[in-house]
Biotite code that builds the C-alpha atoms (Angstrom):
import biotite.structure as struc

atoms = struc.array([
    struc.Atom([-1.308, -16.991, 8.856], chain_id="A", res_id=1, res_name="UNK", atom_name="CA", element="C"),
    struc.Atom([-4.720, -16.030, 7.201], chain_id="A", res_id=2, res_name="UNK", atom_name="CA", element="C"),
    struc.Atom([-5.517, -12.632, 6.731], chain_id="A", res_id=3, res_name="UNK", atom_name="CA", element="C"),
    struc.Atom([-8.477, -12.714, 8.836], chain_id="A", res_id=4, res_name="UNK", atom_name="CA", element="C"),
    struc.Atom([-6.073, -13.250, 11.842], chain_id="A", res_id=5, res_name="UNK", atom_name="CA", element="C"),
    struc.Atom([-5.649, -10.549, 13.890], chain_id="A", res_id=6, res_name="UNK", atom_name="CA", element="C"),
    struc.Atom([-6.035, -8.285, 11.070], chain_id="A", res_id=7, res_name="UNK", atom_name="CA", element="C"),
    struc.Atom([-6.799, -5.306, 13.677], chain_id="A", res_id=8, res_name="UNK", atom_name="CA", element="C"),
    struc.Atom([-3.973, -6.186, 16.383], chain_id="A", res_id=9, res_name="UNK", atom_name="CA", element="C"),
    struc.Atom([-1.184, -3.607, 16.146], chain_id="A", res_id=10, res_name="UNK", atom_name="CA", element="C"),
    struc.Atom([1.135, -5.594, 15.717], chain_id="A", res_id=11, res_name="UNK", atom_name="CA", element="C"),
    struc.Atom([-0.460, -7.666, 13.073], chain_id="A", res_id=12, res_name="UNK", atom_name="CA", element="C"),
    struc.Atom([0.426, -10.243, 10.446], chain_id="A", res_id=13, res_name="UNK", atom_name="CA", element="C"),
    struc.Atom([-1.633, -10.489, 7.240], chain_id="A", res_id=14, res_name="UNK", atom_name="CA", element="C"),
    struc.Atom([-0.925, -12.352, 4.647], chain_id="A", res_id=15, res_name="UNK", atom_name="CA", element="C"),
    struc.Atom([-1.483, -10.407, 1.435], chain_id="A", res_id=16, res_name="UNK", atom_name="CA", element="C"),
    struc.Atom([-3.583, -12.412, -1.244], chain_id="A", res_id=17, res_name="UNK", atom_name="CA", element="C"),
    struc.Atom([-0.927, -11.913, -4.165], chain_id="A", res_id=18, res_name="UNK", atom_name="CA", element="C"),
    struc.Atom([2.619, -11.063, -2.567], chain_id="A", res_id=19, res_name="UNK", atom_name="CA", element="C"),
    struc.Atom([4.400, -12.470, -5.071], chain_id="A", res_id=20, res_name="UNK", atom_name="CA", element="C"),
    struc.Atom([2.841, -9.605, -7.400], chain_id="A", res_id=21, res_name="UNK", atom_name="CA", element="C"),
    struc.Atom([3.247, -6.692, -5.234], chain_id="A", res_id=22, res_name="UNK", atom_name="CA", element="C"),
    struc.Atom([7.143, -8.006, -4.236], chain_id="A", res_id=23, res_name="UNK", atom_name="CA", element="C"),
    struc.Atom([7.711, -7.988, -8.069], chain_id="A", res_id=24, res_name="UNK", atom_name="CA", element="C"),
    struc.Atom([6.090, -4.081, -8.212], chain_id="A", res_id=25, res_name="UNK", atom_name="CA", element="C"),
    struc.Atom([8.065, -3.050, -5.664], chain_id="A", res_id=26, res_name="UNK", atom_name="CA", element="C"),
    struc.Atom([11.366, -4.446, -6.646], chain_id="A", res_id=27, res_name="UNK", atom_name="CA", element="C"),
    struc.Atom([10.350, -2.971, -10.060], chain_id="A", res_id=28, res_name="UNK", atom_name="CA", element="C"),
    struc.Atom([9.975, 0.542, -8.261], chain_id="A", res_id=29, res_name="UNK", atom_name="CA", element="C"),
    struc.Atom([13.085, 0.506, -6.472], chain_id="A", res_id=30, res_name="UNK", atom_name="CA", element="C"),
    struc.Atom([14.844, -0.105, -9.552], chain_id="A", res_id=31, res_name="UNK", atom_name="CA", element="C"),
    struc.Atom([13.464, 2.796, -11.034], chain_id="A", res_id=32, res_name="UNK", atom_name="CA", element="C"),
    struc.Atom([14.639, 5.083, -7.918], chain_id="A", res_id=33, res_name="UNK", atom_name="CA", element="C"),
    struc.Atom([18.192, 3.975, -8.225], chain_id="A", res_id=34, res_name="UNK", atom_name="CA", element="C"),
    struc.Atom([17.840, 4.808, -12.299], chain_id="A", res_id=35, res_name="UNK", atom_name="CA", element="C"),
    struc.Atom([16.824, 7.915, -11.028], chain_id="A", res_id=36, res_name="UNK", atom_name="CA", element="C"),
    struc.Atom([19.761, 8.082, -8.392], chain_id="A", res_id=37, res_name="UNK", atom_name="CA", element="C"),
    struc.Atom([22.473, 7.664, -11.577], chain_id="A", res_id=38, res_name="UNK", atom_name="CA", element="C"),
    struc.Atom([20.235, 10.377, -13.568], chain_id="A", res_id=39, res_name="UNK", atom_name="CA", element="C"),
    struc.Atom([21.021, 12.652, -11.262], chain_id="A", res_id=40, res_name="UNK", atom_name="CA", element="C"),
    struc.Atom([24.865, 11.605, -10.586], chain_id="A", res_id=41, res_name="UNK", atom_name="CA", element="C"),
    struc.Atom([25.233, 12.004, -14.106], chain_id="A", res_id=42, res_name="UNK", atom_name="CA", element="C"),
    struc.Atom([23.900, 15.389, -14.531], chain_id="A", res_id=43, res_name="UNK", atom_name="CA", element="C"),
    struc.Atom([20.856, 14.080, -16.727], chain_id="A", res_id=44, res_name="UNK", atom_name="CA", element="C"),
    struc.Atom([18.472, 17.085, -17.365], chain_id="A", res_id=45, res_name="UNK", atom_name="CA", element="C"),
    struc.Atom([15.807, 18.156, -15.416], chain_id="A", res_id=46, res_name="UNK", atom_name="CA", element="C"),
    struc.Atom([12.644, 17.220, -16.982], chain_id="A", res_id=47, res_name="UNK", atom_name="CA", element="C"),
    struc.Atom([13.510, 14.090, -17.695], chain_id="A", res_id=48, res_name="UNK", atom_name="CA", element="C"),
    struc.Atom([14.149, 13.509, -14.305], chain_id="A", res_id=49, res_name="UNK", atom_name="CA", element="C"),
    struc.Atom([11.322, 14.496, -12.679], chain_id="A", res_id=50, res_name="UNK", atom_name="CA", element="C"),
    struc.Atom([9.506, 12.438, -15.463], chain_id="A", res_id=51, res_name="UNK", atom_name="CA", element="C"),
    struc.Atom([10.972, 9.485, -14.022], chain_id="A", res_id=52, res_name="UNK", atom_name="CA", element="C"),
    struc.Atom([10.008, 10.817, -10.271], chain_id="A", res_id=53, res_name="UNK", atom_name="CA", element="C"),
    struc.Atom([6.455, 10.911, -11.773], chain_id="A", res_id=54, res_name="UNK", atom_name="CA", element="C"),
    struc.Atom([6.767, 7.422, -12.920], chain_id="A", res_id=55, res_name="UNK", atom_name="CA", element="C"),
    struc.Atom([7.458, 6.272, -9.152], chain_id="A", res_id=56, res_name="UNK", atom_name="CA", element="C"),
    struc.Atom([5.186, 8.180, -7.613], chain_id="A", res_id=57, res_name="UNK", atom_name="CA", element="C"),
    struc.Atom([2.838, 6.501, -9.902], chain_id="A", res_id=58, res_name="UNK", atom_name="CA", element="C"),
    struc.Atom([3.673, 2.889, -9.589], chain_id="A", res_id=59, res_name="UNK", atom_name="CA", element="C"),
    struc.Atom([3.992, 3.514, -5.629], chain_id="A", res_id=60, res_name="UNK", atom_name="CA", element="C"),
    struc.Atom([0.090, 4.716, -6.240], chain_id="A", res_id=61, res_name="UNK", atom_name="CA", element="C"),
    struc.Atom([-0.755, 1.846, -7.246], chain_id="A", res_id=62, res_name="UNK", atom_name="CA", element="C"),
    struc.Atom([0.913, -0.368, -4.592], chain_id="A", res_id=63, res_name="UNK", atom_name="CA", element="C"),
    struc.Atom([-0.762, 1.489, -2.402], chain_id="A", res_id=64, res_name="UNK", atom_name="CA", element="C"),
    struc.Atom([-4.321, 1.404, -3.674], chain_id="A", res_id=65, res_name="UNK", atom_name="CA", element="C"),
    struc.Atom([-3.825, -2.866, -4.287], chain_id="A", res_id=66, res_name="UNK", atom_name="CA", element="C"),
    struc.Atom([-3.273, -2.929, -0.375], chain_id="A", res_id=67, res_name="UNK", atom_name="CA", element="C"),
    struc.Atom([-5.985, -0.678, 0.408], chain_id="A", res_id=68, res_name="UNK", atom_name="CA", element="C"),
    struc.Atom([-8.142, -2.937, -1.650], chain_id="A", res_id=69, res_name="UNK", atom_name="CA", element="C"),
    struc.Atom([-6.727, -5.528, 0.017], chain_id="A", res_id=70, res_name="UNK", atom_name="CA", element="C"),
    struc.Atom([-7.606, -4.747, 3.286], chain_id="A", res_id=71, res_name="UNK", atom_name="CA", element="C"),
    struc.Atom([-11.222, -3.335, 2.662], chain_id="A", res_id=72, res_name="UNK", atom_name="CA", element="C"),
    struc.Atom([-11.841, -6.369, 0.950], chain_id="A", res_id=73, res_name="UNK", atom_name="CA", element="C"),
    struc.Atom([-10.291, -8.552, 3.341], chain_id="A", res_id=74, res_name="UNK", atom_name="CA", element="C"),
    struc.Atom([-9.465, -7.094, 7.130], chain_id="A", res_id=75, res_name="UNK", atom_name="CA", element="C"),
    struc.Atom([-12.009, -4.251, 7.107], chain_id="A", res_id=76, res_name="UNK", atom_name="CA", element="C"),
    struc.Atom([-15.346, -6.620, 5.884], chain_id="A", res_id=77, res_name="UNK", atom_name="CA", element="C"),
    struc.Atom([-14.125, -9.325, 8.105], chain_id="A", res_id=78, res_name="UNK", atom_name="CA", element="C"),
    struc.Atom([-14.159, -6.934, 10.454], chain_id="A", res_id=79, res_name="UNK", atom_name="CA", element="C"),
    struc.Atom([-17.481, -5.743, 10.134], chain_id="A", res_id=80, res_name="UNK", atom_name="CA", element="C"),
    struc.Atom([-19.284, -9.233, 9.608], chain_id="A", res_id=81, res_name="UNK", atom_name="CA", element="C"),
    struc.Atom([-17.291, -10.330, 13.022], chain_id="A", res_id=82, res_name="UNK", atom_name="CA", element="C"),
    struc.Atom([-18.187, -7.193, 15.308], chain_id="A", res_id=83, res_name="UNK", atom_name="CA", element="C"),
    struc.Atom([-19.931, -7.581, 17.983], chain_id="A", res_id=84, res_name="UNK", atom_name="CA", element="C"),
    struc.Atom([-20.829, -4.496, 18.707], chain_id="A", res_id=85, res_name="UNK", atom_name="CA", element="C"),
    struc.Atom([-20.752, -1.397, 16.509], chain_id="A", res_id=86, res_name="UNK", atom_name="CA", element="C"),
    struc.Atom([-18.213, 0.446, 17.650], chain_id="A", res_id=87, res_name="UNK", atom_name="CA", element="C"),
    struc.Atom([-15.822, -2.654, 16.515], chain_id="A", res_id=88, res_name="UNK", atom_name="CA", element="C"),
    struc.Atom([-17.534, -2.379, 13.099], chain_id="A", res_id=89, res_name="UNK", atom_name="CA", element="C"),
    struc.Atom([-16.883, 1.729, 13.183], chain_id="A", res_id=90, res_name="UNK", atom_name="CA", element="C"),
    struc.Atom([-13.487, 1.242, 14.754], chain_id="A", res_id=91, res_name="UNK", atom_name="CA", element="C"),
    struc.Atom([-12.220, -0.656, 11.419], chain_id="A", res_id=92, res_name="UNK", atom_name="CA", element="C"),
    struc.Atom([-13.920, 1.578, 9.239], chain_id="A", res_id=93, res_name="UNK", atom_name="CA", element="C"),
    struc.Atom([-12.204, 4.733, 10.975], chain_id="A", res_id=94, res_name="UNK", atom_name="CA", element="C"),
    struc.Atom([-8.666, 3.155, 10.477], chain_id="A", res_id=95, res_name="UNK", atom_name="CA", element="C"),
    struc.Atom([-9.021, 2.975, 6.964], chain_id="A", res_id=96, res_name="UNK", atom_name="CA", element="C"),
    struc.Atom([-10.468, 6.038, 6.206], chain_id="A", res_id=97, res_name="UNK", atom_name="CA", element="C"),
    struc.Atom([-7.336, 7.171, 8.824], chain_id="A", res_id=98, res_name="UNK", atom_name="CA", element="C"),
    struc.Atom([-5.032, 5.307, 5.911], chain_id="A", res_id=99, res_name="UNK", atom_name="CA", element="C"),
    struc.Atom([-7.017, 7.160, 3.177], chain_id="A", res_id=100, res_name="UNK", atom_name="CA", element="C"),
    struc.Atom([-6.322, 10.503, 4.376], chain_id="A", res_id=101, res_name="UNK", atom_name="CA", element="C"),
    struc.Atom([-2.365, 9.263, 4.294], chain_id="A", res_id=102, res_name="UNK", atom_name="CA", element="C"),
    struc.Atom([-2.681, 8.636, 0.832], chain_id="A", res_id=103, res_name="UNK", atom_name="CA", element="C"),
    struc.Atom([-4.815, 11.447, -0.352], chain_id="A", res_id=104, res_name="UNK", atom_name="CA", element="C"),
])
C-alpha cells in the first residue's frame, strides 16, 4: 500500500519509505536491552548500566524522529495538499504536533 493511503484512517497502513533500515535499528536496539537485561543479572555496576540505558534511549530517539520525518514528509504534506477544507489541513497538523508532545 502507498503511504499516501489512508495515512489519516485510524486504523491505517503506511508503508514506511526505508523499513528495511528502521527493522535493522530496532532489532539493533532490542539487542542492546537484553545486553542490558544480563548486565543487570550479573550484578554489572551501576554506571555502566545506566550508560547502556542511555545508549537505548538514544537510538530509540532516533527511531522515533526518522518516523516523525517520515510522516511530516509524507502523511502530514499529503495531507495538506489534499484537504479540502482547512480544518482537514489543521486536523493533520494537530496530530502530529499531538505525537510531538509524546516525544518531547
Amino acid at each position: 500500500m502507498k503511504q499516501a493511503e489512508r495515512c489519516h484512517d485510524r486504523h491505517r497502513m503506511v508503508t514506511q519509505p526505508d523499513k528495511a533500515a528502521l527493522t535493522r535499528r530496532l532489532n539493533r536496539i532490542e539487542g542492546q536491552v537484553r545486553g542490558i537485561t544480563n548486565m543487570v543479572e550479573e550484578d554489572r555496576y551501576c554506571v555502566d548500566i545506566l550508560t547502556q540505558l542511555a545508549a537505548v534511549k538514544s537510538a530509540l530517539d532516533a527511531v522515533a524522529m526518522q518516523l516523525l520525518e517520515n510522516h511530516a514528509t509524507g502523511c502530514v504534506q499529503k495531507a495538506i495538499k489534499s484537504a479540502k477544507s482547512d480544518k482537514a489541513g489543521k486536523d493533520a497538523i494537530d496530530e502530529m504536533l499531538a505525537v510531538v508532545k509524546k516525544l518531547m
